[in-house]
DSSP file (Angstrom, degrees, kcal/mol; ACC not computed):
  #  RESIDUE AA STRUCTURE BP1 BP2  ACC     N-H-->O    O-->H-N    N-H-->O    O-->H-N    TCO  KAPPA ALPHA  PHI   PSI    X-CA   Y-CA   Z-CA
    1    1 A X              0   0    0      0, 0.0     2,-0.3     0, 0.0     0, 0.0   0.000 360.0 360.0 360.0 138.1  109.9  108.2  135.2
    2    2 A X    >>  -     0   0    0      1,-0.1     4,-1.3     4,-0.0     3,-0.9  -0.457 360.0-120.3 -78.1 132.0  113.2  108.9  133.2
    3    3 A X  H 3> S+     0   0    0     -2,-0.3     4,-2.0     1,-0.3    -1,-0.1   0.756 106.8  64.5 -24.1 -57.2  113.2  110.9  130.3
    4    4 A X  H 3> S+     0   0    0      2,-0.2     4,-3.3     1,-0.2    -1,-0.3   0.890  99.3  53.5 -44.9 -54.0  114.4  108.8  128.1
    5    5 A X  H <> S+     0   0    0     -3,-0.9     4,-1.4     1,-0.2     5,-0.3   0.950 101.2  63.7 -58.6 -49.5  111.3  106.5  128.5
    6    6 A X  H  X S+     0   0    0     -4,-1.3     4,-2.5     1,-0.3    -1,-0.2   0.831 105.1  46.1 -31.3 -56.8  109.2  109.5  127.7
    7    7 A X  H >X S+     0   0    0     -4,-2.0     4,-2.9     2,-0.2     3,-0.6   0.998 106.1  53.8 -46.7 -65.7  110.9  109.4  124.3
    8    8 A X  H 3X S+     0   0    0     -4,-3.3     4,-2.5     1,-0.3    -2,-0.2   0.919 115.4  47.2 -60.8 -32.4  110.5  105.6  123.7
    9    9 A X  H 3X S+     0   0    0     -4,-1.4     4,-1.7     2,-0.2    -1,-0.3   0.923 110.3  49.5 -38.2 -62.0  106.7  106.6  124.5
   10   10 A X  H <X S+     0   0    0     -4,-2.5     4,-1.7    -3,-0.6    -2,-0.2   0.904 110.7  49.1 -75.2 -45.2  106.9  109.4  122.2
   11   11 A X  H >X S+     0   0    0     -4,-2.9     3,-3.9    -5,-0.2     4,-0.6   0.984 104.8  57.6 -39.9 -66.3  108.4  107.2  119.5
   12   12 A X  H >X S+     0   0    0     -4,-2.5     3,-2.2    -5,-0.2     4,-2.1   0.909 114.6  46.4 -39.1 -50.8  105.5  104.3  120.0
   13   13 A X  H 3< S+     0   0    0     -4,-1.7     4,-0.3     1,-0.3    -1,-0.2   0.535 104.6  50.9 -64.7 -13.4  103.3  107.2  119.2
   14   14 A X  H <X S+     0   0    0     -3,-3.9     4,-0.6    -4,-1.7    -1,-0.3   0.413 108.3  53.2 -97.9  -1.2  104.9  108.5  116.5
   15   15 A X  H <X S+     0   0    0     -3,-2.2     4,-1.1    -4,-0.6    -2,-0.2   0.735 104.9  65.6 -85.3 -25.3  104.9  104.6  114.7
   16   16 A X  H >X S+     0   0    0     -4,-2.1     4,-5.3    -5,-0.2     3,-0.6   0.934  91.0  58.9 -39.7 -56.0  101.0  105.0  115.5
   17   17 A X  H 3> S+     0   0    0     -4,-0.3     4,-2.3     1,-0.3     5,-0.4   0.929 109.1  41.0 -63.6 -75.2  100.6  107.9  113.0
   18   18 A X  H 3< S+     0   0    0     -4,-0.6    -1,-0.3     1,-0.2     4,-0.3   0.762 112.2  53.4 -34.6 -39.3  101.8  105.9  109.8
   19   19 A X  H XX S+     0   0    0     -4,-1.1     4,-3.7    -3,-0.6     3,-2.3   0.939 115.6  43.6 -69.4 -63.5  100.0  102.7  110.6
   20   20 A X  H 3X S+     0   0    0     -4,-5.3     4,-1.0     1,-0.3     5,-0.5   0.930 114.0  51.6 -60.8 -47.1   96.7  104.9  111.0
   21   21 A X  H 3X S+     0   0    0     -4,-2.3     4,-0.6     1,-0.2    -1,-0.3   0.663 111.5  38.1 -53.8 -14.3   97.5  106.4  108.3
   22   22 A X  H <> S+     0   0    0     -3,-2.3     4,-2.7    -5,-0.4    -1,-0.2   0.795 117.1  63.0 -92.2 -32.9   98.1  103.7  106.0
   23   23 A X  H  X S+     0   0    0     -4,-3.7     4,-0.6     2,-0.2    -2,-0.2   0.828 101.0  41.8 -31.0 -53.0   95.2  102.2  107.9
   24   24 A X  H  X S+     0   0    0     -4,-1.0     4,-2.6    -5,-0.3     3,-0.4   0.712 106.1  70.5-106.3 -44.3   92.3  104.5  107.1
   25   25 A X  H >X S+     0   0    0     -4,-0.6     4,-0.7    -5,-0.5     3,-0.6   0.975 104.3  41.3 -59.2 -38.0   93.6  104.7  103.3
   26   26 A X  H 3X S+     0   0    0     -4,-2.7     4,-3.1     1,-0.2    -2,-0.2   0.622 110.7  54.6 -81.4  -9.7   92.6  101.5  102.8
   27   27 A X  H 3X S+     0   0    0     -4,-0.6     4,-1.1    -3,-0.4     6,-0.5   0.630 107.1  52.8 -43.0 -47.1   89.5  101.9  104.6
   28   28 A X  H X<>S+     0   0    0     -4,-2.6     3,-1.5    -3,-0.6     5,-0.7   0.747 115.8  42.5 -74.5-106.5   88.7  104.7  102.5
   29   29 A X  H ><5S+     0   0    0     -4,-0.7     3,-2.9     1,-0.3    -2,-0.2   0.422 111.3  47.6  11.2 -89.1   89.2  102.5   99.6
   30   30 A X  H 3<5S+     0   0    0     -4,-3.1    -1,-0.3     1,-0.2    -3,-0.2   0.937 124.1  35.4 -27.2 -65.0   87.6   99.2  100.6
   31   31 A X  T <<5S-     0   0    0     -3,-1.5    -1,-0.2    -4,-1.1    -2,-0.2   0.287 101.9-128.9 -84.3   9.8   84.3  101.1  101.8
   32   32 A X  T < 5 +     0   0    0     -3,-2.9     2,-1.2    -4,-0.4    -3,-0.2   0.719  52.8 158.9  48.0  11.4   84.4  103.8   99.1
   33   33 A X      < -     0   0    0     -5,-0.7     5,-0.2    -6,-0.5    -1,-0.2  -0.438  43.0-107.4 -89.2 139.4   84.0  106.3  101.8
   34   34 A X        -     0   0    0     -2,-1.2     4,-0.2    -3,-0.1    -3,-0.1   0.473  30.6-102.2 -17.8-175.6   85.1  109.8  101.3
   35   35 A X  S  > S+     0   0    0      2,-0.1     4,-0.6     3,-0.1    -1,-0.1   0.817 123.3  38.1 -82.0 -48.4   88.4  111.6  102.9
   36   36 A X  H >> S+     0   0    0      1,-0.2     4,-0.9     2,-0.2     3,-0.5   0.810 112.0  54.4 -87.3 -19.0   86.0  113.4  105.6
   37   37 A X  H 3> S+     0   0    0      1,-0.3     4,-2.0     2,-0.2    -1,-0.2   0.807 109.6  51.1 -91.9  -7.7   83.6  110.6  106.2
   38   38 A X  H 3> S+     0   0    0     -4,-0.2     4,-1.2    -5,-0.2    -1,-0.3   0.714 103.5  53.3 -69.5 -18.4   86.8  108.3  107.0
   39   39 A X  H <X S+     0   0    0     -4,-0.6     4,-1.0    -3,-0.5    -1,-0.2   0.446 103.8  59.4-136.0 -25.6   88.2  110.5  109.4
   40   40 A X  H  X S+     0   0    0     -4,-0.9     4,-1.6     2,-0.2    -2,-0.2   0.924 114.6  42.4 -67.4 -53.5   84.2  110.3  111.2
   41   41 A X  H  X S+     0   0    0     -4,-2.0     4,-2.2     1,-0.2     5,-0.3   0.939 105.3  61.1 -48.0 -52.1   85.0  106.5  111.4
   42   42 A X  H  X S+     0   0    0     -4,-1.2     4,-6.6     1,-0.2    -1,-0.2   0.940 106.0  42.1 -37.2 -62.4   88.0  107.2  112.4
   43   43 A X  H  X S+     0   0    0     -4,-1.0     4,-1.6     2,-0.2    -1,-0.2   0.743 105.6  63.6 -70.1 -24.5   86.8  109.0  115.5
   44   44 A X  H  X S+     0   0    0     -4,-1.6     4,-1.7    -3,-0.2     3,-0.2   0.968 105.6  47.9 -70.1 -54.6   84.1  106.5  116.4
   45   45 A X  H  X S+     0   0    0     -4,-2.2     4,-2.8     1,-0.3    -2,-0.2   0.865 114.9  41.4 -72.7 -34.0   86.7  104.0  116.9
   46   46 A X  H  X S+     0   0    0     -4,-6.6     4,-2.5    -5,-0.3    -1,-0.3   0.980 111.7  54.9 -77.0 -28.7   89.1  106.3  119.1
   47   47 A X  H  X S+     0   0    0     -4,-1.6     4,-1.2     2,-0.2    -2,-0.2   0.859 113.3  46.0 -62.6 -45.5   86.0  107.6  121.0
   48   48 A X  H  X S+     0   0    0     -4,-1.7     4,-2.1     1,-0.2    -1,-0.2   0.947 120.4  43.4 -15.5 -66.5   85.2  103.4  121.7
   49   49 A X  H  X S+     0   0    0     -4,-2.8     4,-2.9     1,-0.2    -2,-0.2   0.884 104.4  52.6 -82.3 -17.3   88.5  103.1  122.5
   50   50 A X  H  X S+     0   0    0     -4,-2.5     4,-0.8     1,-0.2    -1,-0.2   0.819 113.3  53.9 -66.3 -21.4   89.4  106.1  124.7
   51   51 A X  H  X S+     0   0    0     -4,-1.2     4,-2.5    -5,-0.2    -1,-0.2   0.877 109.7  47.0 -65.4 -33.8   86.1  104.8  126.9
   52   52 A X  H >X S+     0   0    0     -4,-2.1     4,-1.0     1,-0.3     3,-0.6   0.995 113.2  43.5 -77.4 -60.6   87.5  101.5  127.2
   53   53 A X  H 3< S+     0   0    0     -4,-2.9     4,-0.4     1,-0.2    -1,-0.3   0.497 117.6  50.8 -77.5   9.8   91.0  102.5  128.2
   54   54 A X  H 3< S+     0   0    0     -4,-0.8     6,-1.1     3,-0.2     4,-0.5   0.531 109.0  46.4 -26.9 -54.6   89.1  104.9  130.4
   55   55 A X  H <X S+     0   0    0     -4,-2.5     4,-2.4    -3,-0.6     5,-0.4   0.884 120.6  44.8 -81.8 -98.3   86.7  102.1  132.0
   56   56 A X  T  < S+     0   0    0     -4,-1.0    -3,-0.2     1,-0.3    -2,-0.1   0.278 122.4  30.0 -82.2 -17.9   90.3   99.8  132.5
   57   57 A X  T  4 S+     0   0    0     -4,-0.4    -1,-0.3    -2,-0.2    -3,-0.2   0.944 134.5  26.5 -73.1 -79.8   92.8  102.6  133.9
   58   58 A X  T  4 S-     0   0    0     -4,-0.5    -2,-0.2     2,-0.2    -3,-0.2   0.532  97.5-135.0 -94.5 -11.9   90.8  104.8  135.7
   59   59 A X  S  < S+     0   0    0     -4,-2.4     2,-0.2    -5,-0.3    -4,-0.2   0.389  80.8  30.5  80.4   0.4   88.0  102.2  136.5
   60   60 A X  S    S-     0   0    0     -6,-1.1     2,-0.3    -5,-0.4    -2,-0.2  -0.983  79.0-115.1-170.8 175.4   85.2  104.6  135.6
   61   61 A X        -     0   0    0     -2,-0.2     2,-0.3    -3,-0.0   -10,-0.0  -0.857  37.4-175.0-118.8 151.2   84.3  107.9  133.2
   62   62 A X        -     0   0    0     -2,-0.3     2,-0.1     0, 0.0     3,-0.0  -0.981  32.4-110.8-140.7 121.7   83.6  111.3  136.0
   63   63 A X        -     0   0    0     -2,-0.3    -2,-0.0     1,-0.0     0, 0.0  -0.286  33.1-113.7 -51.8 142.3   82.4  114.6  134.0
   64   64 A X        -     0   0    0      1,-0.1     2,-1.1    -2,-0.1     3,-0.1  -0.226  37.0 -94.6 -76.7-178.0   84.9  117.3  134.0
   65   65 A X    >   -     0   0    0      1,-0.2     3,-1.5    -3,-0.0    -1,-0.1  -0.770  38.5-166.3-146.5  81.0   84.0  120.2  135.9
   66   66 A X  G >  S+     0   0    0     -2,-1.1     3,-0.7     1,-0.3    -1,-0.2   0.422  79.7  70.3 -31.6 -30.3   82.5  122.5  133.3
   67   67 A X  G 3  S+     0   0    0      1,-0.3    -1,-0.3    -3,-0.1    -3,-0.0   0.929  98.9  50.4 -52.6 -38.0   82.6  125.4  135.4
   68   68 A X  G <  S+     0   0    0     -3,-1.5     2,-0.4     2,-0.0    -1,-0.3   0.629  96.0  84.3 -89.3 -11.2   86.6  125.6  135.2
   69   69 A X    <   -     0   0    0     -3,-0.7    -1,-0.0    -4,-0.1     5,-0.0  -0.723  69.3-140.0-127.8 127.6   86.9  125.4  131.9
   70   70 A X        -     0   0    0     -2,-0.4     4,-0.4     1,-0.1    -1,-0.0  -0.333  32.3-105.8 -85.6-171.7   86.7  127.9  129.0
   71   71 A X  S >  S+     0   0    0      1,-0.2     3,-1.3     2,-0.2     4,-0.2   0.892 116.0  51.0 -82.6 -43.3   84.9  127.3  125.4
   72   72 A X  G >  S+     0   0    0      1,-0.2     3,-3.6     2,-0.2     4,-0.3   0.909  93.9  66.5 -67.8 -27.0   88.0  127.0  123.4
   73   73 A X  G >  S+     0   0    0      1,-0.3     3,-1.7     2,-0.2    -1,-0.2   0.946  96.8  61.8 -41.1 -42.1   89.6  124.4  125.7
   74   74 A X  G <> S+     0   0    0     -3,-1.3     4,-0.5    -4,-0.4    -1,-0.3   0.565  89.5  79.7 -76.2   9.1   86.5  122.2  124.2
   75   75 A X  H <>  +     0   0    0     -3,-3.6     4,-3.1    -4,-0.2    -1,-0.2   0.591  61.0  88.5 -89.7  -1.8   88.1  122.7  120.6
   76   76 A X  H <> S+     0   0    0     -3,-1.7     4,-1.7    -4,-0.3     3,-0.4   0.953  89.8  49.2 -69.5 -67.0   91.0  120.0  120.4
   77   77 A X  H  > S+     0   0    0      1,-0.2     4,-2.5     2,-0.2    -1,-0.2   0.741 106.9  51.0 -29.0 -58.2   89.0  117.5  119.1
   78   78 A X  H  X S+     0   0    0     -4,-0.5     4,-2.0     2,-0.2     5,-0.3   0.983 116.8  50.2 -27.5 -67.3   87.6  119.7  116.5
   79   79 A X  H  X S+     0   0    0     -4,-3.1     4,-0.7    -3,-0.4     3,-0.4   0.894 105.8  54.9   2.5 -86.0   91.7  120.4  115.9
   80   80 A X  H  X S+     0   0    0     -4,-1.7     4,-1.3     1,-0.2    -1,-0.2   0.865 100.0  53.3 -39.0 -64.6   92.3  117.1  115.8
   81   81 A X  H  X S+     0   0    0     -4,-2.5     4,-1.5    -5,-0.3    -1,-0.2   0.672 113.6  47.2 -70.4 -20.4   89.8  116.0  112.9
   82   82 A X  H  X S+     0   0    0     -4,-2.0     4,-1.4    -3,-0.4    -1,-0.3   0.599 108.0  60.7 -58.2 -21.7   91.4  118.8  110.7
   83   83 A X  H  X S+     0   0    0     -4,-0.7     4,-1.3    -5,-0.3    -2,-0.2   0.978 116.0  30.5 -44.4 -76.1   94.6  117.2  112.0
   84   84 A X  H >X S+     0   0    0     -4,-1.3     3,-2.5     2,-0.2     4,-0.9   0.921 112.5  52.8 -14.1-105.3   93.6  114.2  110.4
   85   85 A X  H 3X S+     0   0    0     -4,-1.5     4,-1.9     1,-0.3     5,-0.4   0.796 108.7  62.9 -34.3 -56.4   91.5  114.8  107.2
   86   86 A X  H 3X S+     0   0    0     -4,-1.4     4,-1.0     1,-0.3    -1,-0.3   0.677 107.0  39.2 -54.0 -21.5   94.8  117.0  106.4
   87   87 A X  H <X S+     0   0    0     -3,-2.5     4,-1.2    -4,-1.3    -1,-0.3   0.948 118.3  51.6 -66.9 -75.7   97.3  113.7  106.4
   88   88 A X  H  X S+     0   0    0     -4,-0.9     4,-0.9     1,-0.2     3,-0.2   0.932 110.7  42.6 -62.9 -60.0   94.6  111.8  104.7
   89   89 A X  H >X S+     0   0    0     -4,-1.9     3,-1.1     1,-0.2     4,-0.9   0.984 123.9  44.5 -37.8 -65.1   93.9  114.6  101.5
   90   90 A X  H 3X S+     0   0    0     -4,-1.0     4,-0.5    -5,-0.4    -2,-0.2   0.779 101.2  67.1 -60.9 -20.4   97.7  114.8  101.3
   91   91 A X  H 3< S+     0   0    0     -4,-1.2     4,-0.4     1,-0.2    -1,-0.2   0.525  94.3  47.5 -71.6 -16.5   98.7  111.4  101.5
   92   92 A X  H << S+     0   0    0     -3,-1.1    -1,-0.2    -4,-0.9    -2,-0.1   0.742 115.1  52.2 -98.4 -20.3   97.6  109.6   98.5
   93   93 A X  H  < S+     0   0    0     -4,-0.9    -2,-0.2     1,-0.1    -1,-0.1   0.630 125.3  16.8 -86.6 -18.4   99.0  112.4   96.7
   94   94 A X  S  X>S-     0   0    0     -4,-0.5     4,-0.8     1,-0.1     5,-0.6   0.169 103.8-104.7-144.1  23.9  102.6  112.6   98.2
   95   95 A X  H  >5 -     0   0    0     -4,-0.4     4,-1.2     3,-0.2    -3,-0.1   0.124  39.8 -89.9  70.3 158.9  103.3  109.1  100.0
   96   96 A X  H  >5S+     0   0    0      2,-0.2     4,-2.4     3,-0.1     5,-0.4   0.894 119.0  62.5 -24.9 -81.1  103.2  109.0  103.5
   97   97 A X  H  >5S+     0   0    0      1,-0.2     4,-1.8     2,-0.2     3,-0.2   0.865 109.1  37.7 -28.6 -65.3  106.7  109.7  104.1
   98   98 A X  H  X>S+     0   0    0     -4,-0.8     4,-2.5     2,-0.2     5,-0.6   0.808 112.1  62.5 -77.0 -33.1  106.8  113.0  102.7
   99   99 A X  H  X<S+     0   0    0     -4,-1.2     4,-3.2    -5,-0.6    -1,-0.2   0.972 117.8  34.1 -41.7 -46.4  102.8  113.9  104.3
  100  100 A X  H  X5S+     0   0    0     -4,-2.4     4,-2.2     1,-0.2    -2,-0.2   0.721 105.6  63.0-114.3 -10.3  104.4  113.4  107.7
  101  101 A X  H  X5S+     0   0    0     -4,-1.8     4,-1.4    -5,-0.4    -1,-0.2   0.988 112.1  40.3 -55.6 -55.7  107.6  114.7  107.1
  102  102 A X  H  X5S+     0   0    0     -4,-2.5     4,-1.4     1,-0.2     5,-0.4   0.943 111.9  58.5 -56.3 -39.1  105.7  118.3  106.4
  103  103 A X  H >X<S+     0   0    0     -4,-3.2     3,-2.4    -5,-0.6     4,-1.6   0.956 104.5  48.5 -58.4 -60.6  103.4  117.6  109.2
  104  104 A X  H 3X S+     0   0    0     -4,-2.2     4,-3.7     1,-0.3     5,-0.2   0.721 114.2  54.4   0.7 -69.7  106.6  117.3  111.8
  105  105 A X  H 3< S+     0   0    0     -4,-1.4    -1,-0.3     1,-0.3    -2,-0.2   0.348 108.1  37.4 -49.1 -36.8  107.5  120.2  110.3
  106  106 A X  H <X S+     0   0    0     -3,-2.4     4,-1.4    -4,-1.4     3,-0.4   0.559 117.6  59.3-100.2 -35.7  104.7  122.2  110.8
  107  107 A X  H  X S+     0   0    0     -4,-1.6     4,-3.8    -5,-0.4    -2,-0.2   0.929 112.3  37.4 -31.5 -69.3  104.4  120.5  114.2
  108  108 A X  H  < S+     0   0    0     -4,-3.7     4,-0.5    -5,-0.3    -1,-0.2   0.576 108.3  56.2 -82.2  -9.2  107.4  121.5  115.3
  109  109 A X  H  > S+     0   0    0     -3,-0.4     4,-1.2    -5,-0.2    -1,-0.2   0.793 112.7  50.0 -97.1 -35.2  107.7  125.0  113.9
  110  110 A X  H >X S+     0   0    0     -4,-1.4     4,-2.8     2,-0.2     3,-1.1   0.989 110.1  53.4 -55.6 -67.0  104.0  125.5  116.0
  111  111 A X  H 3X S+     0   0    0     -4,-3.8     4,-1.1     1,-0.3     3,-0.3   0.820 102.8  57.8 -24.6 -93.7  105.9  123.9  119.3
  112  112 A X  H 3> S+     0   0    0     -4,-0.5     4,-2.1     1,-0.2    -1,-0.3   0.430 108.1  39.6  -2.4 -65.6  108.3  126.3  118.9
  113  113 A X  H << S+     0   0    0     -4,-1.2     3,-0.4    -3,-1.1     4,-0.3   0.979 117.1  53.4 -47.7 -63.1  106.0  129.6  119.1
  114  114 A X  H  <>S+     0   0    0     -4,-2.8     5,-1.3    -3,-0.3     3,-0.3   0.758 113.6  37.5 -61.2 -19.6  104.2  128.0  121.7
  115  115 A X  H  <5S+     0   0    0     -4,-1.1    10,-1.2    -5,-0.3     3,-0.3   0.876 117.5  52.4 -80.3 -30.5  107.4  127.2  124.0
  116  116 A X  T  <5S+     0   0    0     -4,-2.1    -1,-0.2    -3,-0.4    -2,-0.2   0.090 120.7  31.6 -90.4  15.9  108.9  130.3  123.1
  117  117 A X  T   5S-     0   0    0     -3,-0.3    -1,-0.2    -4,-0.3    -2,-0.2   0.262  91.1-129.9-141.0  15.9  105.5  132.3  124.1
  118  118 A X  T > 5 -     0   0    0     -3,-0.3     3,-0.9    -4,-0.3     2,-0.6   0.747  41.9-179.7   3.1  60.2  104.0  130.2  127.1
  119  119 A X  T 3 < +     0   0    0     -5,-1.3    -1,-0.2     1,-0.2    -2,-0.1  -0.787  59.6  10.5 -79.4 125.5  101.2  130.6  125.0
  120  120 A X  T 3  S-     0   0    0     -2,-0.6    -1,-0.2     1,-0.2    -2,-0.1   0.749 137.7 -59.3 110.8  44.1   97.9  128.5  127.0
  121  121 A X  S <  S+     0   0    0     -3,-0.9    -1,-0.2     1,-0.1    -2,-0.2   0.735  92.8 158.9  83.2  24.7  100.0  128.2  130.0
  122  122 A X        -     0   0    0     -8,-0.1     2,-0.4     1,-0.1    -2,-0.1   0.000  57.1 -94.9 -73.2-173.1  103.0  126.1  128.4
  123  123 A X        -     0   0    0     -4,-0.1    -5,-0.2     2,-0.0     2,-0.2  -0.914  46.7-113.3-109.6 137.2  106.3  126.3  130.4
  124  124 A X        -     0   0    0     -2,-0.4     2,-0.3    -6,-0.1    -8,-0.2  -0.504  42.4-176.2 -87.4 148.9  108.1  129.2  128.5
  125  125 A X        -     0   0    0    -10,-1.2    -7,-0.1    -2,-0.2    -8,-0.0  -0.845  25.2-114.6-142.0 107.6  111.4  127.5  126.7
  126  126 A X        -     0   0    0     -2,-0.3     2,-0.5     1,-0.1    -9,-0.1   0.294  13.0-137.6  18.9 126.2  113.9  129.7  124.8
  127  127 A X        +     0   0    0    -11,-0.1    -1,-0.1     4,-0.0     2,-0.1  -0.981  31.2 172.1-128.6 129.1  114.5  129.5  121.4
  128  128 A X        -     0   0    0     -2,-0.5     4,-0.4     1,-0.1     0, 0.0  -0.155  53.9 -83.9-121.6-151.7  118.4  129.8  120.3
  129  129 A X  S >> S+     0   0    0      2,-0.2     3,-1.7     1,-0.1     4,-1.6   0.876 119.5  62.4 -90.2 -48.0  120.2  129.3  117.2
  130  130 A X  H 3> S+     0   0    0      1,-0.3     4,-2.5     2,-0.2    -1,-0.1   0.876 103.9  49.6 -57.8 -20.9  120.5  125.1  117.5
  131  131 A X  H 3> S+     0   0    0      1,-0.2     4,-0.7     2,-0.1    -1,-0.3   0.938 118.7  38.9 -85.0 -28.9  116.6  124.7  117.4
  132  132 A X  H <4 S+     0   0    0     -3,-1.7     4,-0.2    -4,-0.4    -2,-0.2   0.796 113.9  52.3 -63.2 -34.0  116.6  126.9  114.3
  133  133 A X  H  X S+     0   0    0     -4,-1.6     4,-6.7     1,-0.2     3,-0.5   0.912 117.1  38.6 -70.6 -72.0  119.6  125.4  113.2
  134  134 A X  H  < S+     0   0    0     -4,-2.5    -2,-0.3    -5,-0.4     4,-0.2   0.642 111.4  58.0 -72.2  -2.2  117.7  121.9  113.7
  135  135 A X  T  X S+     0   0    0     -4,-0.7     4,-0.9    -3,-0.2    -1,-0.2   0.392 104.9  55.1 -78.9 -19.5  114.3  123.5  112.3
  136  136 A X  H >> S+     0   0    0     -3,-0.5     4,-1.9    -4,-0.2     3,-1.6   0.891 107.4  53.3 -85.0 -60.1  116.3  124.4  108.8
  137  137 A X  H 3X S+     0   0    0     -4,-6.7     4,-2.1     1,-0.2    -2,-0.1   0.854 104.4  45.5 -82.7   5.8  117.3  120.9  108.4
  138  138 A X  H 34 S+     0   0    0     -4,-0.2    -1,-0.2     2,-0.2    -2,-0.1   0.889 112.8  54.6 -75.5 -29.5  114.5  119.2  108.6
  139  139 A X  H << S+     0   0    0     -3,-1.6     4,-0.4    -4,-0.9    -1,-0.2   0.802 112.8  44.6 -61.5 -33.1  113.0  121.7  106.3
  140  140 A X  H  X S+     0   0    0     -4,-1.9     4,-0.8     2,-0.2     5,-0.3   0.667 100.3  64.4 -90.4   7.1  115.6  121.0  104.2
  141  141 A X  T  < S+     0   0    0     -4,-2.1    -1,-0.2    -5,-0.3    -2,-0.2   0.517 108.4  52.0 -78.4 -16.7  115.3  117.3  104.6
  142  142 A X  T  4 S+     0   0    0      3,-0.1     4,-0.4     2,-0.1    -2,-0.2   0.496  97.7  54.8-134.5  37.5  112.1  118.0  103.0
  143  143 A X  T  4 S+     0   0    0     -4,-0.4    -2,-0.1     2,-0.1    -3,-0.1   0.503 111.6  43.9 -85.0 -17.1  112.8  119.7  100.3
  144  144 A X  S  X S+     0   0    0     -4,-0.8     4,-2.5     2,-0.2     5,-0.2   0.724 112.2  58.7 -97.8 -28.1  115.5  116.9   98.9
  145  145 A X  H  > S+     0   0    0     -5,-0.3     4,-3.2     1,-0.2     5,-0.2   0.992 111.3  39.5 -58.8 -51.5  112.6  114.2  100.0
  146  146 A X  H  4 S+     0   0    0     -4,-0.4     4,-0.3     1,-0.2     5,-0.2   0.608 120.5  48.4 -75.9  -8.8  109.9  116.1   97.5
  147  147 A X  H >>>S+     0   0    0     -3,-0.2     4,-2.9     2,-0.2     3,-0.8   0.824 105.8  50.3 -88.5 -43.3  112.6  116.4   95.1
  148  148 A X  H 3X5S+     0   0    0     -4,-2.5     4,-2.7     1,-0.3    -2,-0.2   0.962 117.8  46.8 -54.2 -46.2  113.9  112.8   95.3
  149  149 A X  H 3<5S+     0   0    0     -4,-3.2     4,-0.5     1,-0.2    -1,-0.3   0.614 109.7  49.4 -92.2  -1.4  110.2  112.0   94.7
  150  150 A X  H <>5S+     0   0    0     -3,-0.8     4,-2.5    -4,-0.3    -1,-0.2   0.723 113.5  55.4 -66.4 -55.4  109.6  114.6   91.7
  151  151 A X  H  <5S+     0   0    0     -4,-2.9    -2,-0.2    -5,-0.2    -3,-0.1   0.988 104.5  43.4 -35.3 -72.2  112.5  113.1   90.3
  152  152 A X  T  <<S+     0   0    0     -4,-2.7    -1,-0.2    -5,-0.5    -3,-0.1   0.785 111.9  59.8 -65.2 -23.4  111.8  109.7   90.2
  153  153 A X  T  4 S+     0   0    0     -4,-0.5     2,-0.2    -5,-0.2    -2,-0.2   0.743  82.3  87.4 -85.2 -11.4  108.4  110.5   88.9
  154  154 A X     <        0   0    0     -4,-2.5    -4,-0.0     1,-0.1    -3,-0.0  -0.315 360.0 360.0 -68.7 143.2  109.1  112.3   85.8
  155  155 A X              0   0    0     -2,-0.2    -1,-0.1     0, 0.0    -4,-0.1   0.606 360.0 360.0 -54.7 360.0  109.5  110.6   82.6
């Protein structure tokens, strides 16, 4: 597969994150449930669906093969559901936009260590001045985002 599609992939996934998120606020809402107890729904319905697109890909679910595997490996999901709650706490409080701009950001500053330390077996990747370069503006792309929207909110 060509790179490029790997990007248009990684885009579709990255349109996901706003839609759930906008999703799950109104979820909270409607159903009065809490921040953490949305984020439990939340995870029934991808655990549904990951079976299903599991059952239709691969044509069956096979247990992994516990031996090989150490204890932290079994923590992304844990991960994950602080991924989550932490968008959902922050979002109502700073729009969307600015929620997932800082996540990126914090995303991408994590990448970074990990590419540039082939930390948990990663492919080790260099870190030069233009990813720092491009790691400044984005920080500063969200410092003038949280300002435009301080701005606009004051009296």
């Amino acid at each position: 597969m060509n790179n490029i599609n790997y990007v248009f992939i990684c885009l579709l996934g990255g349109l996901i994150v706003p839609l759930q998120l906008a999703m799950i606020n109104a979820f909270r809402h409607a159903s009065g449930a809490t921040q953490i107890q949305s984020t439990f729904f939340l995870y029934v319905g991808g655990t549904v669906a990951s079976l299903i697109l599991a059952l239709c890909v691969d044509g069956s679910i096979k247990p992994p093969l516990y031996q090989q595997t150490s204890w932290w490996m079994w923590l992304s999901g844990l991960l994950g559901s602080f991924y989550i709650l932490c968008i959902f706490l922050a979002a109502p409080h700073i729009g969307a936009t600015n929620t997932l701009l800082w996540v990126f950001l914090g995303q991408m500053i994590f990448a970074t260590i990990i590419d540039s330390s082939g930390v948990l077996g990663m492919q080790i990747k260099k870190i030069d001045g233009l990813k720092l370069i491009g790691l400044g503006l984005i920080f500063i792309g969200g410092l003038i985002m949280i300002y435009s929207e301080y701005k606009h909110s004051t009296p």
